[in-house]
NUBA-87221 format. One record per residue: residue in one letter; x, y, z of N, C-alpha, C in turn. Coordinates in steps of 0.2 Angstrom, whole numbers, padded with zeros to 4 digits, always signed. Atoms other than C-alpha are relative to their C-alpha. Layout:
N
aXYZXYZXYZ ...
END
This chain:
180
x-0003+0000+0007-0016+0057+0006-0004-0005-0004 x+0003+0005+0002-0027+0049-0005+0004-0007-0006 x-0004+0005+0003-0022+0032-0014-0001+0001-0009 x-0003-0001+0006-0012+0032-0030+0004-0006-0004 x-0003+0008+0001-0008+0019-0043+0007+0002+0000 x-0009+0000-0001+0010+0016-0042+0004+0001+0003 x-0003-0001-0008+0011+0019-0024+0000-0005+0003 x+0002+0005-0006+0011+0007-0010-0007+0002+0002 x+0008+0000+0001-0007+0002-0008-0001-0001+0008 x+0000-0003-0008-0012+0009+0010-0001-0009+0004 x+0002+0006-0002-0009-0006+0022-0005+0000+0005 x+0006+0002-0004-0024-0011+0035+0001-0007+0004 x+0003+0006-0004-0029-0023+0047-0006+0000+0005 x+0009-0002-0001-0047-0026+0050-0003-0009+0003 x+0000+0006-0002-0056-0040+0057-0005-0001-0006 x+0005+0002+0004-0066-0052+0045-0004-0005+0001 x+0005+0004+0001-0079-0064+0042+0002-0003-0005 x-0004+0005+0003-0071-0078+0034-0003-0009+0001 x+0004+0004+0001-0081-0093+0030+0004-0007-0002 x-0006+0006+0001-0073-0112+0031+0001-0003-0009 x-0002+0003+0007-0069-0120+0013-0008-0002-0003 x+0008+0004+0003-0084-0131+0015-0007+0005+0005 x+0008-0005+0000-0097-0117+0022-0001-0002+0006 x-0001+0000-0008-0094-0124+0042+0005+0005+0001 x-0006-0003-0002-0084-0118+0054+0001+0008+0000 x-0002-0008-0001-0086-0098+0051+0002+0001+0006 x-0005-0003-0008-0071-0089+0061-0001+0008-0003 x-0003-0009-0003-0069-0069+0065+0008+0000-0001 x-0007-0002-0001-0051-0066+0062+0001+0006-0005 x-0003-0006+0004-0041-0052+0058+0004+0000-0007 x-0001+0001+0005-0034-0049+0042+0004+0006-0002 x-0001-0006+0002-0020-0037+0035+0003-0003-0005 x-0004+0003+0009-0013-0035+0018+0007+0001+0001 x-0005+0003+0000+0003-0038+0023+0000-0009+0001 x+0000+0006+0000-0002-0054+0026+0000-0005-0008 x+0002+0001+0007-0003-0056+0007+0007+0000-0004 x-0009-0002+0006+0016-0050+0003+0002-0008-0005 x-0003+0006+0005+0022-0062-0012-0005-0002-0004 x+0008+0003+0003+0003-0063-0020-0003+0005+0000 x+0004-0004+0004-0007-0053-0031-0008+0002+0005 x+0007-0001-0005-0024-0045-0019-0004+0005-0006 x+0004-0002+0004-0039-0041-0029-0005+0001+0007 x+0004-0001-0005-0046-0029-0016-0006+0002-0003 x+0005-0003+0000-0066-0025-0018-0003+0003+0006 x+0004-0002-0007-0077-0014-0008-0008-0001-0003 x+0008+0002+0002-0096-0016-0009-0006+0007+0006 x+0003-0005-0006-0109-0002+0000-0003-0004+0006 x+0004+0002-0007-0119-0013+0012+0000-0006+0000 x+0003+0007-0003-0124-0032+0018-0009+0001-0002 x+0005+0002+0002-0141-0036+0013-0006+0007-0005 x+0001-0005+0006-0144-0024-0003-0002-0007-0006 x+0002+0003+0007-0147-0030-0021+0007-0002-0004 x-0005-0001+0006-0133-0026-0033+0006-0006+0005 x-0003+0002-0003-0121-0031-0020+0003-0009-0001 x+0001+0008-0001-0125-0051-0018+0004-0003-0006 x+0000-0001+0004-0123-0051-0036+0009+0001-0004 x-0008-0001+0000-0105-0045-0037+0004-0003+0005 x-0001+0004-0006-0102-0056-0022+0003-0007-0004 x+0002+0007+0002-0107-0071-0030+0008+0000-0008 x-0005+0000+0004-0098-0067-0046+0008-0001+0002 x-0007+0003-0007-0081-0066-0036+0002-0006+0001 x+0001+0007-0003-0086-0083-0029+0003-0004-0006 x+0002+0004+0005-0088-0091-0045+0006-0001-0002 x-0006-0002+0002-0070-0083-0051+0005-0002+0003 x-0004-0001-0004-0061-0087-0038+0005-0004-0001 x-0005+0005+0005-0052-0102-0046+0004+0003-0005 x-0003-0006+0005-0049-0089-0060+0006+0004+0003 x-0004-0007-0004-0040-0077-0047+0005-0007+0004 x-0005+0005-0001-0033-0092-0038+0007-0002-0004 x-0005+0000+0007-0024-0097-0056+0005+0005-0001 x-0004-0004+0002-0017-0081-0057+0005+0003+0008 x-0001-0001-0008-0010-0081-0037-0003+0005+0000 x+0003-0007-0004-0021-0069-0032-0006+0000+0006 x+0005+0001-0005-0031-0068-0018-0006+0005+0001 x+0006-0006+0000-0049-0060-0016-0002+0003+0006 x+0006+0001-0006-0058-0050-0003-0002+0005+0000 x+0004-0005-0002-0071-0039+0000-0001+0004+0006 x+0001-0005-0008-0076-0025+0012-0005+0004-0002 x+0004-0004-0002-0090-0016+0019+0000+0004+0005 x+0000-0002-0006-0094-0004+0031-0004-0002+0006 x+0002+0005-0005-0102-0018+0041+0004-0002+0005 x-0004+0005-0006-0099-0028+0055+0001-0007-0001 x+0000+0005-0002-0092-0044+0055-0006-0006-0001 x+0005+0004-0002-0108-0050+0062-0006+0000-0005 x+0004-0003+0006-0119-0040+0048+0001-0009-0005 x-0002+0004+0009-0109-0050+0035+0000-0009+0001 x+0001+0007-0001-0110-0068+0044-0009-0001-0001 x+0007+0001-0001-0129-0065+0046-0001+0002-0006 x+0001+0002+0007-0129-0060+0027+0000-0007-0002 x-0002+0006+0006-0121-0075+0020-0004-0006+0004 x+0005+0005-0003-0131-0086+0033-0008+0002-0002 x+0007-0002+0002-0147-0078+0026-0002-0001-0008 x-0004+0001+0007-0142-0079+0009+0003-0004-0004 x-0003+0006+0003-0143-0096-0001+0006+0002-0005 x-0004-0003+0004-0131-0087-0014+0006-0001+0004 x-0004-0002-0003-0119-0081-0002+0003-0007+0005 x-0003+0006-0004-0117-0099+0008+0008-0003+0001 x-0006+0002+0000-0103-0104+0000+0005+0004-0003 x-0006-0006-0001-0092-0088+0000+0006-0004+0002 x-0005+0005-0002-0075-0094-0002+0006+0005+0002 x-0005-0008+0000-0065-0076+0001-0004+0004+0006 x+0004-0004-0007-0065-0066+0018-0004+0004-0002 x+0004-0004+0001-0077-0053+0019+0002+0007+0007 x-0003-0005-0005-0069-0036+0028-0004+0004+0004 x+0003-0001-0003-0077-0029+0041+0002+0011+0002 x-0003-0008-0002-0075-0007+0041-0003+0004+0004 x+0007-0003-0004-0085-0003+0054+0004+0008+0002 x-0005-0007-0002-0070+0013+0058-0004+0004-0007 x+0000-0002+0006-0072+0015+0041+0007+0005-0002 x-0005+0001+0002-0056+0018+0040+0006-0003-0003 x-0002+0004+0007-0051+0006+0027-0002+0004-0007 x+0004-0004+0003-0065+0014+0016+0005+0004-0002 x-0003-0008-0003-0056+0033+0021+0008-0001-0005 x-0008+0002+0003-0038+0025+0014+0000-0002-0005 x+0001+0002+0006-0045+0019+0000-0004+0003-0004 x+0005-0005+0004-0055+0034-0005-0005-0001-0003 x+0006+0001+0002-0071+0027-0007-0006+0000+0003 x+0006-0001-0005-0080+0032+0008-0005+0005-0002 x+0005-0003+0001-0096+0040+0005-0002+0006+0009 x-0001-0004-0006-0095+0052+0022-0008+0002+0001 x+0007-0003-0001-0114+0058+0022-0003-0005+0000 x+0004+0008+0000-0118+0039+0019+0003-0003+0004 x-0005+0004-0003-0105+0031+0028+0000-0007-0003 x-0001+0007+0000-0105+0017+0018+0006+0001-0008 x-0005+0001+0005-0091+0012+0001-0002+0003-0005 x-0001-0001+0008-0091+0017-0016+0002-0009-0001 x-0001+0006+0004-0090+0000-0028+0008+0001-0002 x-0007-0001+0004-0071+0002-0028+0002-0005-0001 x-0003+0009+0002-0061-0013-0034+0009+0003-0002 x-0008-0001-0002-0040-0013-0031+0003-0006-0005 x-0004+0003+0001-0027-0023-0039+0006+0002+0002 x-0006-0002-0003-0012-0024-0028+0006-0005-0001 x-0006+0004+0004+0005-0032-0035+0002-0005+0007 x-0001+0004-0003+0013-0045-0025+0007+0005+0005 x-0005-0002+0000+0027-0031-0020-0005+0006+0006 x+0005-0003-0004+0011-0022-0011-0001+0006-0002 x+0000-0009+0004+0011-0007-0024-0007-0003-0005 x+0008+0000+0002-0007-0002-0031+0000+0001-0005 x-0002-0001+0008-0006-0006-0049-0007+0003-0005 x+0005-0003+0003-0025-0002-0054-0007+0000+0005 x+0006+0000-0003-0041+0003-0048-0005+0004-0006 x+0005+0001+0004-0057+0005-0053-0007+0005+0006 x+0003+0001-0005-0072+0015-0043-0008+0001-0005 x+0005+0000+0004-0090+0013-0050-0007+0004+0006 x+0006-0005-0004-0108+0023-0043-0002-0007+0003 x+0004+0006-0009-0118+0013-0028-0004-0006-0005 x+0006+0002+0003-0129+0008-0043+0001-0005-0007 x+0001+0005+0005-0120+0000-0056+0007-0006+0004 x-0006+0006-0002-0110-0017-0052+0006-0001-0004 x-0005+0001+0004-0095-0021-0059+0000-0008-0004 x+0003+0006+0005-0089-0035-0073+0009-0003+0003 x-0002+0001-0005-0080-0047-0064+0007+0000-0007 x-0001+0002+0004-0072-0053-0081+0007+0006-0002 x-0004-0005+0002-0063-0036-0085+0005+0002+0006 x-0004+0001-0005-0055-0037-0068+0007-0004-0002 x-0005+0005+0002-0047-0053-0074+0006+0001-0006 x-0004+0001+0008-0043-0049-0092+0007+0007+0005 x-0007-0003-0002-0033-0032-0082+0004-0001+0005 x-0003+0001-0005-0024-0041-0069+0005-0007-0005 x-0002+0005+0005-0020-0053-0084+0008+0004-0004 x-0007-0006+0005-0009-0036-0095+0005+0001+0008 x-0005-0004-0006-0004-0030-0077+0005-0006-0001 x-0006+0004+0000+0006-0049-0076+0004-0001-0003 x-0005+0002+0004+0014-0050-0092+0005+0006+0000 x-0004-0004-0001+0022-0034-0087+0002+0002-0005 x-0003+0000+0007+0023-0029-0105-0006+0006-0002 x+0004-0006+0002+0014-0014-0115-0008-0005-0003 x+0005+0003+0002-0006-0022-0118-0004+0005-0004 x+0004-0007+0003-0016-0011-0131-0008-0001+0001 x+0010+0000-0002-0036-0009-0128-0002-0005-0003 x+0006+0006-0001-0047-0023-0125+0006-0007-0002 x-0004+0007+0002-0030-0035-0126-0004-0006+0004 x+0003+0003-0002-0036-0051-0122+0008-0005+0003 x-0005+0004+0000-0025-0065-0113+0001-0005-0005 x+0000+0003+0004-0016-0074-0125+0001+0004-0007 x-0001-0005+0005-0015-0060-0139+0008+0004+0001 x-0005-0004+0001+0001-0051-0144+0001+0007+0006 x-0001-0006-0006+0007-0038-0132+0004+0005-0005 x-0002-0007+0006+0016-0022-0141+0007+0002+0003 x-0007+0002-0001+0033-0027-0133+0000-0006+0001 
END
């Protein structure tokens, strides 16, 4: 059944590539979105480990992640890599060092396949990007071609209208009048 906003956003458990606060210490652990109940998840997917566009939308994240923390949200990425792909990126990859958000590993591709953005002849993601409520229902998505990145900013500003729980008219900004 493919995924639908103002459904239950399919749940998973995958193992990740999670990197220590201070950039020691990378662990392998599992990771599912229930582990998340009570808190806003701002799921992304990305096509590959050591691509272009990718790093780039990574990094962005990174930067944000204060942004997304502010708003309880928790971030994390996924590929159809391994684990081991996405540790041997972020260690090859001054950018990527100090990734502060797991990195999901879909090597089944079965996470991908639940979140309808597998490329089946490619086996690798579509650029999809999630926002799942704290209540664990899939309030918006987004999926973009292999080729253009996403804007991290327009992520924030809609996980901003989704919070106020209220009618936002196009391009509301946080902070602006709502239409209730």
């Amino acid at each position: 059944m493919p995924v639908k906003v103002g459904q239950p956003a399919p749940e998973f458990s995958v193992q990740a590539y999670d990197r220590a606060k201070d950039g020691t210490d990378a662990q392998f652990r599992t990771i599912k979105l229930s582990d998340f109940k009570g808190k806003w998840v701002c799921l992304f997917f990305y096509p590959l480990d050591f691509t272009f566009v990718c790093p780039t939308e990574i990094v962005s994240f990174n930067k944000a992640l204060g942004d997304f923390n502010d708003r309880s949200c928790a971030v994390l990425t996924a590929s159809t890599d391994s684990v081991y792909s996405h540790k041997g990126w972020c260690d090859a990859h001054d950018d990527l060092k100090g990734l502060k958000y797991p990195m999901l590993a879909d090597t089944s591709h079965v996470l991908s396949q639940s979140y309808d953005v597998l490329d089946p002849n490619k086996g690798i993601a579509y650029r999809g990007v999630y926002l799942i409520d704290p209540q664990g229902v899939l309030r918006w998505m987004a999926v973009h071609d292999l080729s253009v990145g996403r804007n991290v900013d327009e992520v924030l500003r809609v996980l901003d209208a989704l919070q106020t729980d209220k009618l936002c008219p196009c391009n509301w900004q946080k902070g602006e009048s709502t239409l209730n």
